[in-house]
N, C-alpha and C positions, 0 to 999 in steps of 0.2 A: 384595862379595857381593851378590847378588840378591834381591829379598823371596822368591823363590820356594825358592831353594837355602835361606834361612835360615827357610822354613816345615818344611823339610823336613829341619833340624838341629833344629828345636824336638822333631817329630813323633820322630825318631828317638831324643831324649833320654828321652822319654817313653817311648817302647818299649823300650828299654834298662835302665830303672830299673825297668819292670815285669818285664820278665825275670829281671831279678836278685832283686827280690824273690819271686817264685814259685818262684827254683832253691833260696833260702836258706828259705822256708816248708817245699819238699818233702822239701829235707833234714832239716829237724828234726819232719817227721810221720813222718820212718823212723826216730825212735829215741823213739817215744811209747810201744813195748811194751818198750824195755829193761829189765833187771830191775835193781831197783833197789839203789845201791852198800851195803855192809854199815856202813857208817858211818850210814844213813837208814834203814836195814831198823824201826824203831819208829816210823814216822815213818807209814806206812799198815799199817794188817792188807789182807789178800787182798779183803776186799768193797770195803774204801775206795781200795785203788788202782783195781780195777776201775773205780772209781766217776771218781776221778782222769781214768783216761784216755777214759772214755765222756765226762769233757769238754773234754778235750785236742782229743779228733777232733771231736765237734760243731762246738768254735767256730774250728776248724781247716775245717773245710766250707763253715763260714757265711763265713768269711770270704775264701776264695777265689769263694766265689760274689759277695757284696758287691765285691768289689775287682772283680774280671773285669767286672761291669755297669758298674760306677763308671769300670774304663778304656772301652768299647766306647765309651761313652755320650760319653767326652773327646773319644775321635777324632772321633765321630760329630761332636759341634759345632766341631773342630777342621775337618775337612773343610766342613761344611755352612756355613761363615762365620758361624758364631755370635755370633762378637763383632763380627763388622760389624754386624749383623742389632739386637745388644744396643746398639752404641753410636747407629746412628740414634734407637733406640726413645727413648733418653737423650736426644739432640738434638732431638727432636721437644717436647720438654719446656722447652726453656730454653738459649739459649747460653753461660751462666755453664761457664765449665773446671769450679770445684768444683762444682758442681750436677749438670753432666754426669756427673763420675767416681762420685759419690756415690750416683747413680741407678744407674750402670753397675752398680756394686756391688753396692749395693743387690738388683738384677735376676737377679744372677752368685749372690749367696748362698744368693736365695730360692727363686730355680729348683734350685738344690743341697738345701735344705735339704728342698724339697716332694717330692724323689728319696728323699734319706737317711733323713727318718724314718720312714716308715713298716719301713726295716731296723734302726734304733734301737731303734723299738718295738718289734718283733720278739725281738730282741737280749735287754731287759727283760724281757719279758714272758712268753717264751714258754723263751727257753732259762735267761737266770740263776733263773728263778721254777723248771724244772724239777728244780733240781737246788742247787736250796733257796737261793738266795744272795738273791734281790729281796725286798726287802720294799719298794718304794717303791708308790704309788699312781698309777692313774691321772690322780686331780687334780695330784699332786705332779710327776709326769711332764712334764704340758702347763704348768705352771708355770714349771718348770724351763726347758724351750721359751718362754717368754714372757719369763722374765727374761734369758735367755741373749740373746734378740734386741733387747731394749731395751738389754742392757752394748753388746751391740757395734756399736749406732748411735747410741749416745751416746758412749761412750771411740772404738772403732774408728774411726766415722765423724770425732769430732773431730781425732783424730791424725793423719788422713788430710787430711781437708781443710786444716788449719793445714803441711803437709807440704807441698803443693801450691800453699798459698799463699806460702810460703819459695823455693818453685822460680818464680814468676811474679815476685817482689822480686828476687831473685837471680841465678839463673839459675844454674848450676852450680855456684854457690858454695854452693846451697840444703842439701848434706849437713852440712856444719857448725853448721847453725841444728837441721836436724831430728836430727842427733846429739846436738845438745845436749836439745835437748826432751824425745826418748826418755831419754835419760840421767837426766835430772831426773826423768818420769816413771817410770821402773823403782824408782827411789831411794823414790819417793811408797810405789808401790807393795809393794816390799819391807816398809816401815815399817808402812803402814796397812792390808793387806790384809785382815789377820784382824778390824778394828775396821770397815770400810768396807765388802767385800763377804762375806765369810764372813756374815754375817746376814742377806743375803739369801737365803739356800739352806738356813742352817742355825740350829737356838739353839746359844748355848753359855752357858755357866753355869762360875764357880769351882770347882774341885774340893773340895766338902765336907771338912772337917775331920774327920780320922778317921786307923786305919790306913796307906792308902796318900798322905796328905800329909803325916803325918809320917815316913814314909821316902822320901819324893821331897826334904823340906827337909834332913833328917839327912845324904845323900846330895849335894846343892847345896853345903852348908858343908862336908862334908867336902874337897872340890875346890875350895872359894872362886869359886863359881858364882850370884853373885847372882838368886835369881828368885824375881820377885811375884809373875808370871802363871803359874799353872794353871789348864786347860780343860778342861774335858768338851766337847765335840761330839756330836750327837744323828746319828753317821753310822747306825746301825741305823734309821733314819726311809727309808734305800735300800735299805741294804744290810747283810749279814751278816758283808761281812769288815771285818779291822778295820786300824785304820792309827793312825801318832804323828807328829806333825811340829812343827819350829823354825821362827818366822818370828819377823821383826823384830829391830832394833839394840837397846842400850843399855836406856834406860828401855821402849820398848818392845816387848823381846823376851818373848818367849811359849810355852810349850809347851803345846800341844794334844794332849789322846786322843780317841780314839774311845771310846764308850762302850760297842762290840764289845769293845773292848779288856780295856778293863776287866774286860768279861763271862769273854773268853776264857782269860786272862793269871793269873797268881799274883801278890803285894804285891811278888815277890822278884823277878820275871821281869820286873815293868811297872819295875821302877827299875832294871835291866839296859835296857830298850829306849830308859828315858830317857838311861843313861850314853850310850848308843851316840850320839845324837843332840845330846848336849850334846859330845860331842867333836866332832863337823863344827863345833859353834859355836866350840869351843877350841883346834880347831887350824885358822881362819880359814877354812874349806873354801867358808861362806856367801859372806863378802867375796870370795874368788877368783870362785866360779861369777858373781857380780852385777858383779865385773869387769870376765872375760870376753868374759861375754854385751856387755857394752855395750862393748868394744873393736872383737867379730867385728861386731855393729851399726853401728858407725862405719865399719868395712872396707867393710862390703856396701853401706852408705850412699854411700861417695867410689866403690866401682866402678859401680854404678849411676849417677852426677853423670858419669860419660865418655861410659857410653851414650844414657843419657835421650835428648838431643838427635837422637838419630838416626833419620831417618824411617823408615829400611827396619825399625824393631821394630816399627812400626805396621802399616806395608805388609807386613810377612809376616804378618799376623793378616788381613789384606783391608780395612785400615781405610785408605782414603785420608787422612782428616784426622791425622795429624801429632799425640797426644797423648799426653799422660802417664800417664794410667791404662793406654791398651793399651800405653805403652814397658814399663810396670812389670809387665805378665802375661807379654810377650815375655823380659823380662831375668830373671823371676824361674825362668823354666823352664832361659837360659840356664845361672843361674848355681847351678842345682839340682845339679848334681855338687858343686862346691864345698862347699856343707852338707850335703850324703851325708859330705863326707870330714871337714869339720870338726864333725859331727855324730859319726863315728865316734871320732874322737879325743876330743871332750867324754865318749863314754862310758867309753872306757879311762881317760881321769881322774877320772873318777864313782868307777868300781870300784875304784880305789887309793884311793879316798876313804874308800868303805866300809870296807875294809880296816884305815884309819887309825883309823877308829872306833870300830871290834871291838876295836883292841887298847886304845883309850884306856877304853873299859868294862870291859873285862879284867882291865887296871893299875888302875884306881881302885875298882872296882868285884869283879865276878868273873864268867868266863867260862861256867859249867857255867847260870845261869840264863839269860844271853844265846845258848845255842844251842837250850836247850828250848822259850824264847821262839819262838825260828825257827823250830824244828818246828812247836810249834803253830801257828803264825800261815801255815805252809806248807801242814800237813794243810789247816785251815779254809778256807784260799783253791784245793784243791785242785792247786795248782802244780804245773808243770812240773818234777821231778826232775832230766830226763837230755836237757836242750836238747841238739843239737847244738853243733857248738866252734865254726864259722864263723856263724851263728844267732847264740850268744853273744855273740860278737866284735864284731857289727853294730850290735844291738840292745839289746842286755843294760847296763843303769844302774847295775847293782849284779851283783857275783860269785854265781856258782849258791849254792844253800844250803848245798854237799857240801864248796867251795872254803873258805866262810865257816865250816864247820864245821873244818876242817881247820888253816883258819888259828887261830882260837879258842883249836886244843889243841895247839898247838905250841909 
């Protein structure tokens, strides 16, 4: 194949993924007025659906406007040789490989990122503030921006570099080194995440002794569900809606709330959410997804180790020099179907997951406070009711609320 024919398999990939995603958006803006099924009918009164769908369409606008600049803009530096353009400026700097890609990067994020946020902000400020959900700050904002850029040129950059540096020792044998690496790292990070970076973003504090800790323990021994850790999280420091989540093994597993939650929820409904959640831990759901992930990473790792070598990924970008940063932006477009599809099947195992979980709260617990749960937690985040079926299919991490409701009472 020819750099020029595999410029123009890259270009068409990319136009093909954005078609699809604008045929599957505009179908599920047509079923934003559906009325909604009799099983959710208490789920909004008439102002609050209203209210529902004036933000369905908003961020259904915003977001076809965001994407459509975001693709133009691709082509634009895809045609205009951008990344030749990017990797002299790198070269100009220093011959070191990782120093090169590192800049490249570096260059590729920041130019992205001086695009995007001012639509972030946007996003914040102007539509979730309208329609009551932001609570964050503008200092907390640029913060957030600050920190977010220091994790990812500190971890990002370092995984990158040591990555690169496996491939110049190696040479194609390099996926096995950084398979491994990742692997160890995901492991880190599964364990310590809530201990290491959660407190950069956020407090969190023990769940005070009271009511709702002693039906979350009463609730744990019932099941034989060992847990120290309870969290509160200060997510109302953003935002209004609210969320629960599992992280961590053994000694350091954990559950976290929102302190939304809290706000939102009943003593009876918050230990339904936690059943739900402690079932993904008991019926292995966690272990599988950290698997997975690090097997399809191993995969992408060894098909990337056949192409890397090859100059024409470079030379279809317009880079004469021969490198691994441009083979890695050339292959990653390549192999962008691939995780459309094993992306699509991680979600239909998501939603069976969920499912699994609904029922493990159910049986141990009981169903009628896990669905009230879900309405509220549905009204308050104003959700989506009546996605489209193919929409769902694609996208969707977890079963509609209607599905979940249905399964619940069966």
């Amino acid at each position: 194949m020819q750099p020029t024919t595999l410029f123009y398999v890259l270009i068409a990939i990319l136009v093909v993924d954005f078609i699809i995603d604008k045929i599957l958006d505009s179908l599920n803006e047509k079923h934003f007025d559906d009325k909604i099924p009799e099983k959710l009918a208490d789920v909004y009164d008439q102002e609050e659906y209203k209210k529902s769908q004036a933000y369905k369409k908003t961020n259904a606008k915003f977001s076809n406007i965001t994407s459509t600049f975001s693709f133009i803009l691709m082509l634009i530096f895809f045609f205009a040789d951008g990344f030749k353009y990017v990797d002299n400026f790198a070269r100009s700097f220093t011959d070191n490989t990782i120093l090169v890609a590192l800049i490249f990067f570096g260059v590729i994020m920041l130019g992205s990122d001086i695009l995007t946020t001012p639509l972030s902000y946007y996003k914040t400020f102007v539509i979730e503030e309208k329609f009551g959900f932001n609570k964050s700050t503008k200092t907390t904002f640029w913060l957030d921006k600050l920190k977010g850029w220091l994790m990812t040129i500190l971890i990002g950059g370092g995984v990158l570099a040591l990555i690169i540096w496996f491939y110049q020792l190696t040479g194609k044998n390099f996926w096995i080194y950084s398979w491994i690496l990742v692997a160890v790292f995901s492991l880190f990070m599964n364990m310590f995440y809530a201990k290491l970076i959660v407190p950069l973003f956020n407090k969190q504090t023990p769940l005070e002794n009271g009511e709702l800790k002693t039906a979350i323990e009463k609730y744990a021994a019932k099941v034989g569900f060992k847990l120290n850790n309870i969290f509160v999280i200060d997510g109302s420091k953003r935002s209004t809606k609210a969320n629960a989540y599992f992280s961590g093994f053994g000694s350091q597993k954990r559950i976290t709330l929102f302190d939304t939650l809290i706000n939102d929820l009943e003593t009876e409904e918050i230990v339904a959410v936690l059943a739900h959640e402690v079932g993904h831990y008991q019926k292995k759901h966690i272990i599988f997804n950290l698997i997975t992930s690090i097997l399809l990473t191993g995969f992408t790792l060894f098909i990337l180790s056949l192409f890397i070598n090859s100059p024409i990924l470079s030379e279809a970008l317009g880079v004469e020099i021969p490198s691994f940063h441009i083979g890695l932006i050339a292959f990653g477009i390549l192999y962008s179907p691939i995780s459309e599809i094993t992306g699509i099947i991680m979600n239909y195992i998501s939603r069976k997951f969920e499912y699994q979980a609904d029922d493990f709260a159910k049986e141990t617990f009981a169903s009628k406070p896990l669905i009230t749960s879900l309405k509220k937690l549905s009204k308050n985040s104003l959700s989506n009711l009546t996605p489209h079926k193919a929409y769902e299919f694609v996208h969707y991490s977890h079963p509609t609320l209607l599905k979940r409701i249905q399964n619940l009472e069966s």
